[in-house]
N, C-alpha and C positions, 0 to 999 in steps of 0.2 A: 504493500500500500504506500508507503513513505519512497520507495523508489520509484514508483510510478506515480506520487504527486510531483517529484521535484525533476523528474524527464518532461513531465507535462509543459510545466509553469517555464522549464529551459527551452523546452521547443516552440512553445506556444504562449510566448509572454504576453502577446497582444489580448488574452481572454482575461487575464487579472488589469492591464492595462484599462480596457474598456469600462473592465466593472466600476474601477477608481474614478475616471471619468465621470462616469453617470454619477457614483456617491458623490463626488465633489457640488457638481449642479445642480442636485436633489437638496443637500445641503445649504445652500446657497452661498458656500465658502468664498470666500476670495481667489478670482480666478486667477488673481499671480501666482498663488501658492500653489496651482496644480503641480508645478513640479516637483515639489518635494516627495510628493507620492512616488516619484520616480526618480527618488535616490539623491536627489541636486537642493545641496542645502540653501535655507533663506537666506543666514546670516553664517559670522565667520564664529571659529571651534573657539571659545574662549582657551586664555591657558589655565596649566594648571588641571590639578585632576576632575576629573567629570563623571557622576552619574547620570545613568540613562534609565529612565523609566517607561515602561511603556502601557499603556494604560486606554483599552479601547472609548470609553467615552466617560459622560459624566459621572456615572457610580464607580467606576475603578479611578478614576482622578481624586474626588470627594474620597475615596476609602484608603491612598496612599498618602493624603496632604502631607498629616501630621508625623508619619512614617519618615520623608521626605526632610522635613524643616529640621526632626530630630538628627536624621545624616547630615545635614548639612551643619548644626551645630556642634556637631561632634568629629568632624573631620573638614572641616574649611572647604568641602569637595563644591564645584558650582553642578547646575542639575539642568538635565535635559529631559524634557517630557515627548513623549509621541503618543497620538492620539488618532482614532480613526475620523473622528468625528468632530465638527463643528462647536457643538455646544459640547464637547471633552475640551474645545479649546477655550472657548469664553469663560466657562467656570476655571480652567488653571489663571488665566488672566486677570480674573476678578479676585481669588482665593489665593494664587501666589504669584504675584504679576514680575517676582525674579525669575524666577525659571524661564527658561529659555523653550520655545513649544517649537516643534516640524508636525506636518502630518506623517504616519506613518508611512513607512513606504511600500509598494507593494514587493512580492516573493517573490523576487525575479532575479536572474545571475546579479544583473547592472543594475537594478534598483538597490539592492543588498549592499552591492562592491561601494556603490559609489556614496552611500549612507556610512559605512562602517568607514570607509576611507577617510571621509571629512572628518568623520566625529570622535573617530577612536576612546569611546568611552572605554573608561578604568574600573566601570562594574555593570552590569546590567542585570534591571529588575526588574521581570512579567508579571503583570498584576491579573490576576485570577487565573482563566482557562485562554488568557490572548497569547496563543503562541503560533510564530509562522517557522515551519522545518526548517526553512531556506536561513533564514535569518540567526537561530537557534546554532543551526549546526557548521555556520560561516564566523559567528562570533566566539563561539568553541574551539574552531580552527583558529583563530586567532590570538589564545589564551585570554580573551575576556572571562572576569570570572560572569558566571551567570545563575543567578538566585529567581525563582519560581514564588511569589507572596499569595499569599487568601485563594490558595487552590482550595478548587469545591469536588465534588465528584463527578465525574462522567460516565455517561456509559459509552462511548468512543472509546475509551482505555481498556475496556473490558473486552472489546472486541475487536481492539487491534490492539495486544501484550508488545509486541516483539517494537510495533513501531513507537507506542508509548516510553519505553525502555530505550528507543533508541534517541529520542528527544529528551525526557527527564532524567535521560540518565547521564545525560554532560551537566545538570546543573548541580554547583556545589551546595545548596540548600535550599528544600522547597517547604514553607508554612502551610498549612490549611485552614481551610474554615471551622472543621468539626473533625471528631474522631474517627467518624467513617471514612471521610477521606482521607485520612492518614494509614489506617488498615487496607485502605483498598490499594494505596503506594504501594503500602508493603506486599501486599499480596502478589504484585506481580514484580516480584523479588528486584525491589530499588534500595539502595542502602538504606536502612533504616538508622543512621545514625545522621542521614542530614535530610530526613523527615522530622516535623514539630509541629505540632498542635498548636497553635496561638486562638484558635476562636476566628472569627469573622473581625476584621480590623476595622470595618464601617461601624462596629459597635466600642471603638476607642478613641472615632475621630472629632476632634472637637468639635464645638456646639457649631451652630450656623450664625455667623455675625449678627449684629442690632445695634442699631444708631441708639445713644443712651438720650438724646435730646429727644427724639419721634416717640421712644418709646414710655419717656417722661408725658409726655403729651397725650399718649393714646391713654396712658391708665389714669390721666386725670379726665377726661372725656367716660373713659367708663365707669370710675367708681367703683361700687362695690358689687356692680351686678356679676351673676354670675355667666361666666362662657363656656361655648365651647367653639372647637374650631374644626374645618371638614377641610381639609389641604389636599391638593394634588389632585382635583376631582374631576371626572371628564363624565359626557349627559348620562349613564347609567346610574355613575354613584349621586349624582344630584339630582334625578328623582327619587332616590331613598333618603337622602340627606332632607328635603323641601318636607315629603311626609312627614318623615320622622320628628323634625322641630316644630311642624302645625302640631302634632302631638305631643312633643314633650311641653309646649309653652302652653298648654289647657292646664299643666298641673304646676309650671314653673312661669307666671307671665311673665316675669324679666327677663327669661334668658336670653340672650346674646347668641346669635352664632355668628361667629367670620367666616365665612367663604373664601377658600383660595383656588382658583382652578388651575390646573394642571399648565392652560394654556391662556393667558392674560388677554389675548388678543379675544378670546369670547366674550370679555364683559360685557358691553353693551347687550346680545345674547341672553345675557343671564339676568341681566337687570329687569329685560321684559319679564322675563320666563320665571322673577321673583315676584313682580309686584302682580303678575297674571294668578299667582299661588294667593294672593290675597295678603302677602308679608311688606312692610314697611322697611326699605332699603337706604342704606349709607353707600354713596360709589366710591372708593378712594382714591381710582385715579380720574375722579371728577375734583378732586379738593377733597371732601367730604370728610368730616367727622362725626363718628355715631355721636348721638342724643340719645334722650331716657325716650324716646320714639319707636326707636331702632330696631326692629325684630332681627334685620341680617346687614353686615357690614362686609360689601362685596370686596375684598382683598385684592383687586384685578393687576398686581404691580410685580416688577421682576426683580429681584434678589432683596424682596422684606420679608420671607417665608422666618426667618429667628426671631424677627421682631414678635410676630402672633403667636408665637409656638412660648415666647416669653410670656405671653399677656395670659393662657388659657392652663388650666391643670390638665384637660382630657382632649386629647384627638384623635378625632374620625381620620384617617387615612386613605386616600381613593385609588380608581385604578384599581376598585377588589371587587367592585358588582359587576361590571363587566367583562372580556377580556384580555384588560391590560396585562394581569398580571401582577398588581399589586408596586408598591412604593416603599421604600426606605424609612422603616420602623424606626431606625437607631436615633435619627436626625431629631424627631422631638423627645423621644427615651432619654437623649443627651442629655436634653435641658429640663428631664423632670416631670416630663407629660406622659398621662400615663394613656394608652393609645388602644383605639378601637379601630374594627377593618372589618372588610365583607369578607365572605369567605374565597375570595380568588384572588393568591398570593403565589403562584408556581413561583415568582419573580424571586420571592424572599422565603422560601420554605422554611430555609434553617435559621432564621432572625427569628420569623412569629415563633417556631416553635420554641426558639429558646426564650422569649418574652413572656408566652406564654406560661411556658411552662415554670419561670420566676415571677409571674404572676402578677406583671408589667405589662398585660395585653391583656384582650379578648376579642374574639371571633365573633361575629354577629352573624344572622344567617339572610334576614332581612330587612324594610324600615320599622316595620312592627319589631324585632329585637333591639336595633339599634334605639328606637325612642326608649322603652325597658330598659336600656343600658343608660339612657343619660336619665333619667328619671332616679333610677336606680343611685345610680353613683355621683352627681352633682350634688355636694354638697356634705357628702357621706366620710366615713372613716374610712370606707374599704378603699374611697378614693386615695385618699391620703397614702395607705399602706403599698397601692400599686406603684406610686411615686416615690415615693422611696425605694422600693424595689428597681426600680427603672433607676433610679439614682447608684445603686447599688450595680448593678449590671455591667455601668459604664467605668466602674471605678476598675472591678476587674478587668476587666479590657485592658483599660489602659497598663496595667500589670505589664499582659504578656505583650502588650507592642512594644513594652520595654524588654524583656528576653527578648524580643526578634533584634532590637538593635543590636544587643550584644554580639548576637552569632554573624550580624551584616556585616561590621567595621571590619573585620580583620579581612575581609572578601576583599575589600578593597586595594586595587595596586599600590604600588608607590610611585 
């Protein structure tokens, strides 16, 4: 299998070539940068030593940050990201605007040659299951060290051993998300001395920023009512979300909900499709500040999602009533919130279940549970006890991201 992908992609580079294309223009990336897909750097190799990360978009970005800032504090190395995707790049820009970003490049002889050549990074880190043969086993030939972070399981590895082993088994240490994936390394006999269980790293990465001035302003605007918040939500989970609060505010009049949807550009969308529910709306990126009026305060803005996640104990998470797939538990668990989801999370399986199962989540099944759940818990002890848990969650985390630095540093060249 691994020999006849990498005859393919040498014989036939123009079918990885094309796909990049099309992702670039799908993206709406900046069309200068299409080159770097194809190996030819933006900007010049700083000196001095370099990490390279590579991290296909915005949740492998978000889950290496703090990984990253800690290498760099600990070895003076400068850092280089690669990323498939667009918004992998806006989030590094926004969240660590040193780093230095390329797109990735495609698996190609000269896409590879001519990547590794500029850059000659002095460690290289794949962040989950982003790995390309071609790339892997040319920075291998090259004695780059090469480390594998927040592997999850596959089932590719199960049913190609021989080529799995022939890819993880040039790297000198690979982290995982969970114990399974670390037993299922082993299983197909990779050294088990540079396999390590760390947990999933998006559960140690720090909170999501918040202007302290906006968010001085928002909790005098609320007061003491009570909220919740429904974040990342696309039209499935916001006809459960719309029910649910017509119902829970029959037993809670004040409550509060913020709305954050997934995709800001629907506001106006939602605005109708709130005040059509018969709900009294704040827009805020009209201006707007809720009032003691305010049934829902539409959230419609791009990088305030820490500020809400600050202001509310409980979040609804979206992206689980229909099929997205679910969203990124850890981001309000960070900061304290103790978090509710439909039940469609393929995305995050082993997050809920461990939130869950610390007792820092809950599962709803539909709007009739989910209003039961905020009725339930607004205002309650058990709420209290889930937030703390969620607080607790994050502290361990942060633990083992510090074992992973340990075993990183000494990876690194001189």
């Amino acid at each position: 299998m691994l020999r006849a992908y990498l005859g393919i992609t040498a014989l036939a580079p123009s079918l990885l070539a094309g796909m990049a294309r099309k992702a670039h223009a799908r993206q709406k990336a900046d069309p200068a940068r299409l080159s770097e897909r194809f190996g030819h750097a933006g900007v010049p190799r700083p000196a001095g030593r370099l990490i390279w990360i590579n991290a296909a978009s915005v949740g492998e970005v978000a889950s290496s940050l703090d990984l990253a800032r800690d290498l760099v504090a600990a070895t003076g190395a400068r850092l280089l990201f690669t990323t498939t995707t667009a918004t992998g790049a806006e989030t590094l820009a926004r969240r660590l605007p040193q780093a230095i970003h390329q797109f990735q490049p495609v698996d190609t002889p000269a896409a590879v040659r001519g990547f590794l050549d500029h850059w000659r990074p002095d460690l290289a880190l794949f962040m989950e299951n982003d790995l390309w043969p071609r790339m892997v086993i040319e920075a291998d030939r090259r004695a780059i060290p090469l480390a594998v972070i927040n592997a999850r399981a596959s089932k590719t590895r199960s049913r190609a051993p021989r080529a799995t082993r022939a890819l993880l088994g040039r790297a000198a240490l690979i982290s995982t998300q969970d114990a399974a994936t670390a037993t299922q390394l082993r299983g197909l006999k990779l050294d088990p001395a540079r396999i390590i269980d760390t947990g999933d790293l998006k559960a140690a990465a720090s909170p999501l920023p918040a202007d302290p001035a906006t968010l001085a302003t928002l909790q005098q605007a609320i007061g003491t009512r009570p909220i919740w918040v429904a974040a990342s939500t696309h039209p499935d989970d916001e006809a459960a979300v719309i029910r649910a609060h017509q119902s829970a505010i029959g037993t809670i009049p004040d409550l509060l909900l913020i709305l954050i949807p997934r995709h800001p550009a629907r506001g106006d969308e939602l605005v109708a499709r709130l005040t059509k529910a018969g709900l009294t709306v704040a827009h805020r990126s009209a201006g707007d500040l809720p009032d003691a009026s305010t049934q829902v305060y539409l959230a419609d803005t791009l990088g305030e999602t820490g500020l809400f996640y600050r202001l509310a104990p409980l979040v609804f998470l979206g992206g689980s009533f229909g099929a997205e797939g679910g969203h990124n538990p850890y981001e309000p668990s960070a900061l304290g919130a103790a978090v509710l989801s439909g039940p469609g999370v393929a995305n995050f399986k082993l997050a809920y279940a461990g939130l869950t199962r610390a007792g820092a989540a809950r599962i709803v099944a539909d709007a009739e549970a989910l209003a039961t759940a905020l009725t339930e818990l607004i205002g309650s002890r058990a709420l209290g006890t889930m937030r703390a848990q969620a607080k607790a969650l994050t502290r361990d985390s942060e633990g083992a991201r510090q074992g992973l630095l340990i075993r990183l540093i000494p990876l690194l060249r001189d």
